[in-house]
C-alpha positions as CSV (number, residue, x, y, z in Angstrom):
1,X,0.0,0.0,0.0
2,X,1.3,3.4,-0.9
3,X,1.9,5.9,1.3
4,X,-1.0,8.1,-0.4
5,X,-3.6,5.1,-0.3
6,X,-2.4,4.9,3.1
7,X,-3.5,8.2,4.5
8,X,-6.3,7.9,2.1
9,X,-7.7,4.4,3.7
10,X,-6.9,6.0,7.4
11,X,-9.3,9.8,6.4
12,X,-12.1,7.2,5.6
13,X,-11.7,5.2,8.5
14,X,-11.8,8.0,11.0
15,X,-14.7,9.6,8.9
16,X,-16.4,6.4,9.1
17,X,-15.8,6.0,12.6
18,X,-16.8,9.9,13.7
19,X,-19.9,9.0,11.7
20,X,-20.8,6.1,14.1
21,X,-20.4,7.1,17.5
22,X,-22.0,10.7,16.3
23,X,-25.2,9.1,15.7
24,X,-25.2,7.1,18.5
25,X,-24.4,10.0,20.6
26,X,-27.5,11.9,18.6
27,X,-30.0,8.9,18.6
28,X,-29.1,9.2,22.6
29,X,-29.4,12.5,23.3
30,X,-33.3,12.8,21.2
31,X,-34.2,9.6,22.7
32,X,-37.2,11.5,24.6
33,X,-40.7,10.5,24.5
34,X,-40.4,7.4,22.5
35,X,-43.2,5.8,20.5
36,X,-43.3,2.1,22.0
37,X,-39.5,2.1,22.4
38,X,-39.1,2.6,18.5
39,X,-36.7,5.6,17.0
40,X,-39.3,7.9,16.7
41,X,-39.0,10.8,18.8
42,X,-40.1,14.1,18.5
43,X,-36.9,15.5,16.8
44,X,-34.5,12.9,15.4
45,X,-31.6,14.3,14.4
46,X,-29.3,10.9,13.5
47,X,-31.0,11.3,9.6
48,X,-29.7,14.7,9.7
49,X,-25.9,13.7,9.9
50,X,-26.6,10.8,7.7
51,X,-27.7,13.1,4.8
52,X,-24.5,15.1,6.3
53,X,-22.2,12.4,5.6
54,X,-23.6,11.5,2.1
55,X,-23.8,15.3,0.5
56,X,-20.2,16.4,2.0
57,X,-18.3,12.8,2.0
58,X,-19.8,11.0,-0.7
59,X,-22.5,8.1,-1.3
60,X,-19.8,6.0,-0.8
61,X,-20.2,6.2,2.6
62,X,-23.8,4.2,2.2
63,X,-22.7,1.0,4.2
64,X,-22.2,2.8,7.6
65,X,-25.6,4.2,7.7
66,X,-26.8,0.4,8.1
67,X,-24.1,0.0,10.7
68,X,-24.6,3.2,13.2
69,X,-28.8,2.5,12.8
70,X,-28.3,-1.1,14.0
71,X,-25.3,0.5,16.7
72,X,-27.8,3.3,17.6
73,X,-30.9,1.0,18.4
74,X,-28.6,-1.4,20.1
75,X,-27.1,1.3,22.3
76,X,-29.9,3.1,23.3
77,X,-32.9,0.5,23.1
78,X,-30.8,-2.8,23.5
79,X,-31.7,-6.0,22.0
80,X,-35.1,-6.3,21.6
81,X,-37.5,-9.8,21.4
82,X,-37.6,-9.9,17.5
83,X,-33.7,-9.4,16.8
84,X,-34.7,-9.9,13.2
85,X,-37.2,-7.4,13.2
86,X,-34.6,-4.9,14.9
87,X,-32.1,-5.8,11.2
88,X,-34.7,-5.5,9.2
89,X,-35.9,-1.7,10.2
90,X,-32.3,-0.4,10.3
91,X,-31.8,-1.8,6.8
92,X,-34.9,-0.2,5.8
93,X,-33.9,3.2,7.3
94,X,-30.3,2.6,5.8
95,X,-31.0,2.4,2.5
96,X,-33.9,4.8,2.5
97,X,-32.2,7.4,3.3
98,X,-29.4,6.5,1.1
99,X,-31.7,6.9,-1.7
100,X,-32.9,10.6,-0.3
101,X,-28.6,11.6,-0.2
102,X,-28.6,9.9,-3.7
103,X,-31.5,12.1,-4.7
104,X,-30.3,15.3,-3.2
105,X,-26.9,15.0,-4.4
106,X,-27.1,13.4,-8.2
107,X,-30.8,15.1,-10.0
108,X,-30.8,17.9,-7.2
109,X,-27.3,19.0,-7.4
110,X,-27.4,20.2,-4.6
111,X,-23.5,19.0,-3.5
112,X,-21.6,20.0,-0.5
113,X,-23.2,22.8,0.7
114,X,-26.7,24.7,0.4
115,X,-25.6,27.9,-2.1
116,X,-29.2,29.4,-2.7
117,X,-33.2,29.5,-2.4
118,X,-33.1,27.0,-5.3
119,X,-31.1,24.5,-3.0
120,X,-33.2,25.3,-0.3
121,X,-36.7,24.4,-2.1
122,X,-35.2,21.4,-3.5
123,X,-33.8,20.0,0.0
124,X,-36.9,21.1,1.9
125,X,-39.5,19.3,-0.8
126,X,-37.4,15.8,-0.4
127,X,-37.3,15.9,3.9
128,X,-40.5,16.9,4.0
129,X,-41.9,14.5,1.8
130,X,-39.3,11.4,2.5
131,X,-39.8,11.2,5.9
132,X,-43.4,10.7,5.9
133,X,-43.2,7.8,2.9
134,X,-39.9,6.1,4.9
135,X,-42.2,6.7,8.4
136,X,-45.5,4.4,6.7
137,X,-43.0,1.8,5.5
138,X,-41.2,1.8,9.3
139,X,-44.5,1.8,11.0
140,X,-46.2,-0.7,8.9
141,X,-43.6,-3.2,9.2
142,X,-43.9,-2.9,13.1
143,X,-47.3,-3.0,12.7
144,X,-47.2,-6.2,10.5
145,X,-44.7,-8.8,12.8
146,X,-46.5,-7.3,16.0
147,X,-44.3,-4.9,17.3
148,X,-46.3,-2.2,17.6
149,X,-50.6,-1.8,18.1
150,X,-52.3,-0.8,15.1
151,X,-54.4,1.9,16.9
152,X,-51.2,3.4,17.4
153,X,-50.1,3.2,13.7
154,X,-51.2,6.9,12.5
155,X,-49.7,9.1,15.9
156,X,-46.5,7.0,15.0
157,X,-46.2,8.0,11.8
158,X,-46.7,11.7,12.2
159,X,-44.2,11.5,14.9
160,X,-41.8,9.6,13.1
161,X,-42.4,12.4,9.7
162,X,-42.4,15.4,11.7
163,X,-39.3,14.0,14.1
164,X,-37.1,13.2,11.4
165,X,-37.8,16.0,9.2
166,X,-37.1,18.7,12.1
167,X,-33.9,17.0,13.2
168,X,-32.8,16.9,9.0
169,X,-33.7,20.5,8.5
170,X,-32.0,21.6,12.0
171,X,-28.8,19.5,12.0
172,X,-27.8,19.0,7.9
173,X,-27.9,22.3,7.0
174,X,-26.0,23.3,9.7
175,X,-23.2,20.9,9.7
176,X,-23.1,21.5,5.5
177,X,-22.4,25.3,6.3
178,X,-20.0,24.5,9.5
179,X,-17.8,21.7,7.6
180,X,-17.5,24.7,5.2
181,X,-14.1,25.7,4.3
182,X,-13.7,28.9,5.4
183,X,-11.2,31.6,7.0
184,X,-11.7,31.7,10.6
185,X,-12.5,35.0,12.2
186,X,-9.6,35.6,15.3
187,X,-11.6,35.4,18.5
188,X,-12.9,38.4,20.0
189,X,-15.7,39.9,22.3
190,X,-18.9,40.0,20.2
191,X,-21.6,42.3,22.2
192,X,-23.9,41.6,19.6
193,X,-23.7,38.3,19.7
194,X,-24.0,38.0,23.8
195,X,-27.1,39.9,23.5
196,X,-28.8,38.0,20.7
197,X,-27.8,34.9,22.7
198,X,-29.4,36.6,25.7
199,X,-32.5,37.4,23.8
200,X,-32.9,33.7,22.8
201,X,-32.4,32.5,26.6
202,X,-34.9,35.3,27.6
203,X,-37.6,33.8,25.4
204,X,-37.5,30.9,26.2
205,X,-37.4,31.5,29.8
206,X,-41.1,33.9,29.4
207,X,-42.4,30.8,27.1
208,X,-41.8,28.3,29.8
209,X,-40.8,29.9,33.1
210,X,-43.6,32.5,33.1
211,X,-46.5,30.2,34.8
212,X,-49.1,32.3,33.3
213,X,-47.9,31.1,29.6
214,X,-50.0,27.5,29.7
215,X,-50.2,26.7,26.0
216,X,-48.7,28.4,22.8
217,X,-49.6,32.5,24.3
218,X,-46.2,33.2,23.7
219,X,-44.1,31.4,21.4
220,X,-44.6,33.8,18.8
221,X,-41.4,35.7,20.6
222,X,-38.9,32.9,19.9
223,X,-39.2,34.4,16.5
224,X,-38.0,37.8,17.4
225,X,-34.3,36.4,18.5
226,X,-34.3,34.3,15.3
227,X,-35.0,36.7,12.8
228,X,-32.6,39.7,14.8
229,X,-29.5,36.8,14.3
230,X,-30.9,35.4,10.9
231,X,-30.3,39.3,9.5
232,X,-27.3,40.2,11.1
233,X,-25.9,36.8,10.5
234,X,-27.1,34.7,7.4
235,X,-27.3,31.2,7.2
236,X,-24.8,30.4,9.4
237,X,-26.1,32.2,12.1
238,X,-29.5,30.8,11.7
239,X,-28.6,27.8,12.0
240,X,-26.9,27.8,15.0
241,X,-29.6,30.0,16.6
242,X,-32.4,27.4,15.0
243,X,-30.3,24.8,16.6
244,X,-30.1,26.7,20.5
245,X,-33.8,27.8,20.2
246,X,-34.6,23.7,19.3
247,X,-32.4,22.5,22.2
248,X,-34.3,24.8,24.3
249,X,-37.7,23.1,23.3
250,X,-36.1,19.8,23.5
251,X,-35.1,20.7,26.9
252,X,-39.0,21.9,28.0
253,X,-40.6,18.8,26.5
254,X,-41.3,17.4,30.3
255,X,-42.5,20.6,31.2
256,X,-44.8,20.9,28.1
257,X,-45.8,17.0,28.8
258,X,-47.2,18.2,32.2
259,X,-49.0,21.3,31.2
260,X,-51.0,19.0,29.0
261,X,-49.5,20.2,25.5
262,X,-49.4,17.7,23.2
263,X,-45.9,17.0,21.4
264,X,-47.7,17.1,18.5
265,X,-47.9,20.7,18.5
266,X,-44.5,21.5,19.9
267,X,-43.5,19.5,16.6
268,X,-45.2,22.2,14.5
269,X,-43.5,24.8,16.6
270,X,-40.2,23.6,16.1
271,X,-40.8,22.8,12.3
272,X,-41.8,26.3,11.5
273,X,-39.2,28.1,13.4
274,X,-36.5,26.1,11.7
275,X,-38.0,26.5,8.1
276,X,-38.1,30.2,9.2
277,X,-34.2,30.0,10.1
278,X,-33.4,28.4,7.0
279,X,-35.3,30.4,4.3
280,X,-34.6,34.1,6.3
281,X,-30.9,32.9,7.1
282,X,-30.2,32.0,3.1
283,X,-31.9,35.1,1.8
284,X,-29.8,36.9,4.1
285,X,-26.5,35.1,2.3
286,X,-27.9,35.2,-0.9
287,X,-27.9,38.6,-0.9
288,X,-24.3,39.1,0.7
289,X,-23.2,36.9,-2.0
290,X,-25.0,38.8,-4.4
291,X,-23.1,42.0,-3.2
292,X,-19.7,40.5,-3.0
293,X,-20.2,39.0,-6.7
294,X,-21.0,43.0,-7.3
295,X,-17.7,44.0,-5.3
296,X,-16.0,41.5,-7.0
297,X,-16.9,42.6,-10.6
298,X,-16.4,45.9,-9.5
299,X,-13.3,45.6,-8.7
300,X,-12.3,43.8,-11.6
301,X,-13.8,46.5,-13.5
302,X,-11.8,48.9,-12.0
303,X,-8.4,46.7,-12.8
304,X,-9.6,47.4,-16.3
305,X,-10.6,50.9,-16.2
306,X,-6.8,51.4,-14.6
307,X,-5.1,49.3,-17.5
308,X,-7.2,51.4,-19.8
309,X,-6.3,54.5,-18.2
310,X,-2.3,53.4,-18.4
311,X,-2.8,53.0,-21.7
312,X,-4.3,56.5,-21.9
313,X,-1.8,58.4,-19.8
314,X,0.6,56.7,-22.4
315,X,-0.8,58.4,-25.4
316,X,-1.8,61.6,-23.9
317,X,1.8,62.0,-22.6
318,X,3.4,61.5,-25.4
319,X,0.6,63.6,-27.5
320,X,1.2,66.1,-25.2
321,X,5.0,65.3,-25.0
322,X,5.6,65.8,-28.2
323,X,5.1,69.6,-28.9
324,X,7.8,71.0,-26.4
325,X,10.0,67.8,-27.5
326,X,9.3,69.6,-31.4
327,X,10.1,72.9,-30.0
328,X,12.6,71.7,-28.0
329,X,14.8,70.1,-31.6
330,X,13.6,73.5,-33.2
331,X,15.4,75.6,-31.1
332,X,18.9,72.6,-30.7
333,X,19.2,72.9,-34.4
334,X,18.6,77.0,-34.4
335,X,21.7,77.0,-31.5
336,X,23.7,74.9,-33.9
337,X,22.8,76.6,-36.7
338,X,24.2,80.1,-34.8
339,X,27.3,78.2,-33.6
340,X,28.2,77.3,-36.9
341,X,27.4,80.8,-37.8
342,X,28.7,83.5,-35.4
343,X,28.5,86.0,-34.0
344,X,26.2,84.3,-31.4
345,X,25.8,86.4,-28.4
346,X,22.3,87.3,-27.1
347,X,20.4,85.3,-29.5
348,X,21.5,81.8,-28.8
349,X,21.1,82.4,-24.7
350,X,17.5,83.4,-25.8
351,X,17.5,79.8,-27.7
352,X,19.1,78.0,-24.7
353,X,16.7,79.9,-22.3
354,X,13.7,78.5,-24.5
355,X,15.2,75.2,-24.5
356,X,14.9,74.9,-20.7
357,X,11.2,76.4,-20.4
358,X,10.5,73.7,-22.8
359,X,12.5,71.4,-20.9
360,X,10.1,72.2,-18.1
361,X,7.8,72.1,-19.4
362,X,7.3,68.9,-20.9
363,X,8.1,67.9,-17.2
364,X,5.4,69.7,-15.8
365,X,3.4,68.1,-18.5
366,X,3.9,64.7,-17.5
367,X,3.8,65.3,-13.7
368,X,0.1,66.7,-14.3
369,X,-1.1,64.5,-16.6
370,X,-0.2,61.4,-14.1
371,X,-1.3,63.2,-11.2
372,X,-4.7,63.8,-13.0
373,X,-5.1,60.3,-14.2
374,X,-4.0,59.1,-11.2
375,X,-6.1,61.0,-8.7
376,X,-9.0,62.4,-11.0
377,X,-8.2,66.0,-9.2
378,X,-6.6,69.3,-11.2
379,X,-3.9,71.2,-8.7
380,X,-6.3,74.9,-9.6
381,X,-5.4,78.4,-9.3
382,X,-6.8,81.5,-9.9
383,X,-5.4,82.8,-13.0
384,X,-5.9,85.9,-15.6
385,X,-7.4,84.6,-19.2
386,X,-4.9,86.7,-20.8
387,X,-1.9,85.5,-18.8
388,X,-3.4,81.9,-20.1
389,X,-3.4,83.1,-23.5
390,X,-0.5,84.9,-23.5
391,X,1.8,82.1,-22.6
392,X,0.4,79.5,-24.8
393,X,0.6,82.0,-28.1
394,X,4.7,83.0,-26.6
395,X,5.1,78.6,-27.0
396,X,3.6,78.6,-30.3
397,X,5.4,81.8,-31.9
398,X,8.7,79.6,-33.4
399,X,6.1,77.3,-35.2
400,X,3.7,80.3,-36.3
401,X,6.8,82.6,-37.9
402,X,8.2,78.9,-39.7
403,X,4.4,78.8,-41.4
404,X,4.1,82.5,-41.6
405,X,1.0,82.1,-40.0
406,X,-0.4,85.2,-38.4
407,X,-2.0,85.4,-35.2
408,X,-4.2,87.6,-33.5
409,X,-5.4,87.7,-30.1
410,X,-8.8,89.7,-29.8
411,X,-9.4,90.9,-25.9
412,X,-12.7,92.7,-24.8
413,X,-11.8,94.8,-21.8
414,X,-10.5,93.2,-18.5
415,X,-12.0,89.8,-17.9
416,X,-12.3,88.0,-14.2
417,X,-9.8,85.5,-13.2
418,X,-10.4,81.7,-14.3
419,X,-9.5,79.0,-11.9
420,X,-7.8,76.0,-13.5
421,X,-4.8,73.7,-13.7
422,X,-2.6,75.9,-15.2
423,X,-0.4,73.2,-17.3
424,X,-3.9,70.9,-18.0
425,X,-5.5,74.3,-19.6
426,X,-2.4,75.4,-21.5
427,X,-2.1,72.0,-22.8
428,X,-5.3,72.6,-24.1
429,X,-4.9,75.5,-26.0
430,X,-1.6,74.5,-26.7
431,X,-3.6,71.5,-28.9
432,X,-5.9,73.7,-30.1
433,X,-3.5,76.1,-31.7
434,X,-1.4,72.7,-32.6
435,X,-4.3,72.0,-35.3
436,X,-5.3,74.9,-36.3
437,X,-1.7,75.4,-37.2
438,X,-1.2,72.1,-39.0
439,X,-4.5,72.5,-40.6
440,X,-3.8,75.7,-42.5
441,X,0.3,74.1,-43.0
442,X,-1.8,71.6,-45.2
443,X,-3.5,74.0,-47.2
444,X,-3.4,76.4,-50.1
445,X,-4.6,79.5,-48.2
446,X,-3.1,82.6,-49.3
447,X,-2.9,84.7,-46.1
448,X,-3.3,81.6,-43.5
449,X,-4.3,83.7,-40.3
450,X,-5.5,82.3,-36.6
451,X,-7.7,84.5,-34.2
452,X,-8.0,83.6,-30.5
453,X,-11.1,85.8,-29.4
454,X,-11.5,86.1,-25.8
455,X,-15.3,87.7,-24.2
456,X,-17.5,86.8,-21.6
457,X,-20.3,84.7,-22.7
458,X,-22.3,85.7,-19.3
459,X,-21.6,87.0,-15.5
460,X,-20.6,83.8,-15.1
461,X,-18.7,81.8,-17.8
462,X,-15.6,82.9,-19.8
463,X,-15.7,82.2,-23.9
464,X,-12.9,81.7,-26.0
465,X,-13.0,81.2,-30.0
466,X,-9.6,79.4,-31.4
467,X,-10.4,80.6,-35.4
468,X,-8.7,79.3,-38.3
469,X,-9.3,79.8,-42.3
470,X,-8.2,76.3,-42.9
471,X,-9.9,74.1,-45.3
472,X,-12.3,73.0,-42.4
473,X,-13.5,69.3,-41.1
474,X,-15.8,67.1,-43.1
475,X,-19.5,66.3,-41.8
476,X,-18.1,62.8,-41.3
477,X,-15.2,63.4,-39.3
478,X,-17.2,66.1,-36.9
479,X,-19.7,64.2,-36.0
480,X,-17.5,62.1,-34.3
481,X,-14.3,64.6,-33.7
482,X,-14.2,64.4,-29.9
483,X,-14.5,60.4,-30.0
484,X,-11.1,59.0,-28.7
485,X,-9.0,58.2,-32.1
486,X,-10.5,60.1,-34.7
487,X,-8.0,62.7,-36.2
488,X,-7.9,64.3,-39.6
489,X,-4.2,63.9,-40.1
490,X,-2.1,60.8,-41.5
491,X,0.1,60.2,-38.6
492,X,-3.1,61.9,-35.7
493,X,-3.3,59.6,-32.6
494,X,-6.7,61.1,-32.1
495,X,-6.3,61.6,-28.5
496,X,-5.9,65.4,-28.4
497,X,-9.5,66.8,-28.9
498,X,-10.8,63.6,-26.6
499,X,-8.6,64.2,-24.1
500,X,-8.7,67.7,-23.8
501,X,-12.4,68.0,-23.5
502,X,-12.1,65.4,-20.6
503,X,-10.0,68.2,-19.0
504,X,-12.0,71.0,-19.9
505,X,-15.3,69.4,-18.4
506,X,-13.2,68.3,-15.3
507,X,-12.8,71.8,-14.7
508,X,-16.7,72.7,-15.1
509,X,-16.7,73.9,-19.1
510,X,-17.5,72.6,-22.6
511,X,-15.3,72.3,-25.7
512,X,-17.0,72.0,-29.1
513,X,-16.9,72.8,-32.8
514,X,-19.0,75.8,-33.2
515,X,-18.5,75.6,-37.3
516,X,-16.6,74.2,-39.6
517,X,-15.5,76.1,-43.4
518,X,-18.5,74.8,-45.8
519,X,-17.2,77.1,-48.9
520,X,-14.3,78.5,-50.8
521,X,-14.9,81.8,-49.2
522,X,-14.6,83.1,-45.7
523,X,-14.1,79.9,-44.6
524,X,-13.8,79.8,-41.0
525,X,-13.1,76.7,-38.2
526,X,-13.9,77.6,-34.9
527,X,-13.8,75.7,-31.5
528,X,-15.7,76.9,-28.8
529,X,-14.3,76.9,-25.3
530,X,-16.4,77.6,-22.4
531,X,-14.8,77.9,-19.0
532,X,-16.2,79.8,-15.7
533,X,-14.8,82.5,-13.8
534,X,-13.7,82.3,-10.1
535,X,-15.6,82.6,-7.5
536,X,-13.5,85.4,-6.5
537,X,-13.2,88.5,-9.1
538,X,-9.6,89.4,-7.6
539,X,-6.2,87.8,-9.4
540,X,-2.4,88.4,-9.8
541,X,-1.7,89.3,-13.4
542,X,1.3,86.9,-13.1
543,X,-0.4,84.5,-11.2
């Protein structure tokens, strides 16, 4: 024997032999209020652990359910008169039950553990019907070799059904969600759970201790603890509480005998309150699952949305990247250009100087842009429009004298201070100008000219126009322009119009195409940018 079959052939035998003395111990411990010394009590929970063993071991484990019946009623009721008869019912319990694991776990599905309603119904349908078929076969054949009155047939039957479907209801759903693996919680002092243990104790000391309760008056209020743990607690803590509230009952069956109460009616009792356990207490779980399957493809979504947003950042940096990376070659080749060519003197330190702002800002650039993705937040300050305006048109001036492009800047009067993220803004006008520039580089206009017209569009709201007398966008293209990857040039990531309208509604405005050139004459492109003012009207005119 291997050393594998070996532990193997060992799990089995103490599984087998945990099995055994644990329904002995069970078939003990219910053995209350007997029908004429037969196992039919008024909860029987040995059935319970059999379906137990079958759902979570395996039907492999059939034999030992013949074994601990005949070991149970030779324990607890000892050999009777007909030893025979004694074989016969234990086989008969045996392999009916065996047929109700086979049922639950092959055409039910329902497997090692109770995972929803749908399990629920299925499991509740077969013990409550089962019971009461296996109970008339187990009766009748007492009744039939003598061993038990006829008159006495029908009281035993209900017994046995009700009696074995409480203890199956009580004791296999619970050991299914106990045998459970799952991560266990580091011990600690639960308030909560003292007092809902409390509460339990306290009703069933006012159903049975109070004298004047004398029947059922107030067994309504062993609900209250029930439903208080199934909510906070799910399934698992329903069944535990099912299982105290059910041990309590057990516990006040003499008490109940001498008030009168028939068992019957206790059995009704304890069926309902643990039906009501196990329904409430797997709604509760369904639901918690239900919200950590949400959490779980939230979060996943939010893996995605990050990859997507890498990928982003990616393109928009080195969109953005790109222009003071253009400048910053522009002006390299200008400085060699003057080296090669002397004297050079004050104008190659201007180059140099330009070189660094560039430098910096392309820095600044990509320290924004993964702050922004990063965070979702803009670092804002109060800043003048024309200051805005004025240092975007100053980066742009190299490429604008190159394409003897001429640019105007139209200002109405002094305009209240904007509050933005200085580098995020300029980058978009920067990519605004970037187009309209490469636009009218494309074309045949004669006199290629860009306006930037600055106004306020309310009390409230800043407008600036970015005008071009390019050759325009097509219908197609502008009906999708702001749509990520959509350019009009050859070698266009189209990220910058998509990306910089994220930016400009981040900071509470709108970016459009207010028209488009439709004809050979005054043809003019203009994008709309809408931004509002600061709440305060005061600002630095350097800020």
């Amino acid at each position: 024997m291997t050393e594998r079959a070996q532990v193997s052939w060992q799990r089995h035998a103490t599984i087998g032999i945990a099995y055994v003395v644990g329904y002995v111990a069970l078939d003990w411990a219910s053995y209350i209020h007997p029908v004429a010394n037969l196992t039919i009590t008024p909860w029987n929970p040995p059935p319970g652990l059999s379906l137990f063993l079958l759902l979570r071991y395996g039907l492999r484990y059939a034999p030992l359910l013949f074994v601990a019946a005949l070991g149970g009623d030779l324990a607890v009721r000892g050999v009777p008169s007909q030893p025979s008869l004694m074989i016969g019912s234990s086989l008969l319990l045996a392999v009916s039950y065996f047929a109700v694991g086979a049922l639950l776990a092959g055409p039910f599905g329902i497997g090692r553990r109770l995972r929803g309603l749908r399990d629920v119904n299925r499991f509740v349908i077969t013990v409550g019907i089962a019971p009461l078929l296996i109970g008339i076969v187990y009766v009748g054949l007492y009744v039939a070799f003598g061993g038990l009155a006829p008159g006495a047939a029908l009281d035993a039957v209900l017994q046995f059904w009700i009696g074995d479907a409480i203890g199956i209801v009580v004791t296999t759903p619970l050991l299914l969600e106990f045998f459970e693996r799952r991560p266990v919680p580091r011990p600690r002092v639960d308030i909560e759970l003292c007092m809902q243990a409390a509460a339990v104790l306290l009703a069933l000391w006012i159903v049975f201790g109070v004298k004047a309760t004398d029947e059922f008056k107030f067994f309504y209020l062993l609900f209250l603890p029930l439903i208080w743990i199934a909510m906070r607690r799910g399934l698992r803590g329903a069944v535990v509480a099912s299982l105290a509230i059910q041990l309590g009952l057990i516990a006040a069956a003499e008490t109940i005998a001498t008030k009168g109460i028939l068992l019957r009616e206790l059995q009704f009792v304890m069926m309902t309150l643990a039906l009501t356990a196990l329904y409430l207490g797997m709604a509760v779980s369904e639901r918690e699952a239900a919200q950590r399957a949400v959490a779980a493809r939230d979060a996943a979504l939010n893996r995605a949305l990050r990859m997507a947003t890498a990928g982003e950042l990616a393109a928009a940096i080195a969109h953005e990247v790109n222009q003071p990376l253009s400048a910053i070659g522009t002006f390299a080749r200008a400085c060699v250009h003057m080296i090669d060519h002397p004297p050079v003197g004050p104008p190659l330190r201007d180059a140099l100087d330009r070189i660094g702002r560039e430098v910096k800002r392309a820095s600044e650039v990509i320290r924004r842009l993964r702050e922004f993705y990063r965070t979702g937040a803009a670092r804002r300050e109060k800043i003048a429009p024309d200051t805005l305006i004025d240092a975007t048109v100053e980066s742009m001036a190299l490429r604008l004298a190159q394409r003897h492009i001429l640019l105007d800047v139209e200002r109405t009067g002094d305009l209240p201070a904007i509050e933005v993220d200085r580098v995020q803004m300029q980058a978009v006008l920067h990519n605004l100008l970037a187009n309209a520039v490469d636009a009218l580089a494309g074309s045949a206009v004669a006199e290629p000219r860009i306006a930037v017209r600055m106004r306020r569009r309310d009390a409230d709201a800043l407008e600036l126009e970015i005008v071009d007398n390019g050759p325009g966008i097509s219908a197609e293209i502008a009906d999708r322009l702001f749509q990520p990857f959509t350019s009009t040039k050859s070698d266009g990531m189209g990220l910058g119009l998509a990306m910089s309208r994220s930016i400009v509604e981040a900071h509470g405005g709108t970016l459009e195409l207010a028209q488009s050139a439709a004809g050979p004459k005054d043809r003019e492109t203009i994008f709309k940018l809408t931004l509002p003012f600061a709440k305060a009207h005061d600002y630095a005119n350097d800020a």
